[in-house]
Structures are given as structure tokens and as C-alpha cells.
C-alpha positions as semicolon CSV with decimal commas, in nm:
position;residue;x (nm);y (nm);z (nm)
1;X;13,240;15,995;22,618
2;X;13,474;15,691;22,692
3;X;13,753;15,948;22,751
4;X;13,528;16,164;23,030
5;X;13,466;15,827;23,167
6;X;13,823;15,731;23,211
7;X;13,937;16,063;23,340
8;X;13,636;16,049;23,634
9;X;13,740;15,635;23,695
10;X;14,108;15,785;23,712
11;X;13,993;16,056;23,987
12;X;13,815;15,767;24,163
13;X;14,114;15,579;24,163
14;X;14,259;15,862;24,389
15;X;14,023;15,832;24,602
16;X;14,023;15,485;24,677
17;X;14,409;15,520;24,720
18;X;14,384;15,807;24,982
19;X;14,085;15,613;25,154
20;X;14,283;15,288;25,178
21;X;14,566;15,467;25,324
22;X;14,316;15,615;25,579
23;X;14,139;15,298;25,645
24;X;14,460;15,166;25,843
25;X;14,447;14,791;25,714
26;X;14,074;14,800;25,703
27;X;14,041;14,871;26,073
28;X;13,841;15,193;25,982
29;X;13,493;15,088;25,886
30;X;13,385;15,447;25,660
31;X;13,751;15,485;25,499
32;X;13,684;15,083;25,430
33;X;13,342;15,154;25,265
34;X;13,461;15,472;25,066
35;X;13,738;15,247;24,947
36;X;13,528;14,947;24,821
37;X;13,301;15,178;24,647
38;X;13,544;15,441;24,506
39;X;13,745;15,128;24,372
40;X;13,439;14,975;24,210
41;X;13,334;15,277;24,036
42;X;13,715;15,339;23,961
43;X;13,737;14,995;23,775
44;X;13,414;14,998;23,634
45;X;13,423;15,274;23,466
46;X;13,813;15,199;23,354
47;X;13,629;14,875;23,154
48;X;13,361;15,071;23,024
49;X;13,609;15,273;22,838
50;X;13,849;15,036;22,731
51;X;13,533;14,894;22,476
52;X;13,604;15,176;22,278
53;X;14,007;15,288;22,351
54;X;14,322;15,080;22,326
55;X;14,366;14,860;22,637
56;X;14,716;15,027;22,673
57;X;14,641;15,380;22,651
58;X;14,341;15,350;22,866
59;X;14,554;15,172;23,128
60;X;14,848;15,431;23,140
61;X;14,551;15,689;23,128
62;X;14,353;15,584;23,398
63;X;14,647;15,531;23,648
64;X;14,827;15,833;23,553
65;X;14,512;16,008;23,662
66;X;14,484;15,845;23,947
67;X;14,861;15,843;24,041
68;X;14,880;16,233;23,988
69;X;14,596;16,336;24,174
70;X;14,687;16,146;24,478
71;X;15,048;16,246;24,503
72;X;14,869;16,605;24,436
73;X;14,619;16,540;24,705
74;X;14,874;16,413;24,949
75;X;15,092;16,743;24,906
76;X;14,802;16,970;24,955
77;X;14,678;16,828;25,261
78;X;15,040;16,835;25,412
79;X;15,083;16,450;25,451
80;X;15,344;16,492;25,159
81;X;15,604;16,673;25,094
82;X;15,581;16,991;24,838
83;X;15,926;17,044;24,596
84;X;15,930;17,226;24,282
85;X;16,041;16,888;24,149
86;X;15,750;16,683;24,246
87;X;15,538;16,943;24,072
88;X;15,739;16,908;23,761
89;X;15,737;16,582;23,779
90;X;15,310;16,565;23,807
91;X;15,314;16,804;23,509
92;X;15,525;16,572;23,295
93;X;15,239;16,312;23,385
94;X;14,975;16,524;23,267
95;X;15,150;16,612;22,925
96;X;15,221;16,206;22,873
97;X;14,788;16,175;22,918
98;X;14,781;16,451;22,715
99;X;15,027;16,312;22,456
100;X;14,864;15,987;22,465
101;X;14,496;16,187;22,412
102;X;14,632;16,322;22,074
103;X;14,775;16,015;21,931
104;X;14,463;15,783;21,994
């Protein structure tokens, strides 16, 4: 369960990264709000997990997650640029999680 937890707290942490990019400095009051709450859940759910997996692994988990869906987010929607590379790169990512799933 703690590793379901940690991969939904990871995809929250996308979210709160794409929101606080859209919330320009907080000027933006729902970006703002989806933010707050998307960083909340994001966090609490990263602690809820670390009570039963390694602090370190969880970390590296939970902002891989979060790291890979927003660049993937960002080069869907346009406001990033798409390269072979960067898609490599985002699938080396996911096999590190992956790698780190195994060992733990």
C-alpha cells in the first residue's frame, strides 16, 4: 500500500509543480488553491509512506515521480520541448524507480 501511496503523492507532486508555474507568483487565485492542496496531499501522503519504506528510497521515489511526469506533462501540452533524448532520458528515470522498487 505505502508504495501506491507514494506513486499517487509523486503524481500530486506534478501537479502542484505545473499549478505553481501557472499561478504566476501566486497572482492566480485557482492555480494558487490547486497548488496548496495538490502540495499537501503530495507531502502527506510522501510521510505516510516513508513509516513503512526507507527515507531515501521513498524520497528519490516520490520526486522522480513527480519530476518525470511534469517534464512529461510540459512536453505534451507544447510548453516544452519534445527530443528523442528527453524521452530517453524520462525512461532512464522510470527504470531507476523501478530499480529502486526491486531492491527495497
Amino acid at each position: 500500500m505505502a508504495w501506491i501511496v507514494l506513486i499517487v503523492s509523486g503524481s500530486f507532486e506534478a501537479v502542484w509543480a505545473t499549478a505553481l508555474d501557472r499561478a504566476q507568483g501566486f497572482t492566480r487565485p485557482i492555480p494558487s488553491i490547486i497548488f496548496l492542496l495538490a502540495m499537501v496531499l503530495s507531502v502527506t501522503g510522501l510521510g505516510y509512506a516513508m513509516k513503512s519504506l526507507p527515507t531515501g528510497t521513498a524520497y528519490a521515489v516520490w520526486t522522480a515521480v513527480g519530476a518525470a511526469l511534469t517534464v512529461l506533462y510540459a512536453m505534451i501540452t507544447g510548453t516544452e520541448p519534445f527530443s528523442v533524448a528527453r524521452v530517453l532520458l524520462l525512461a532512464g528515470i522510470i527504470g531507476c524507480v523501478i530499480g529502486l522498487k526491486a531492491l527495497s
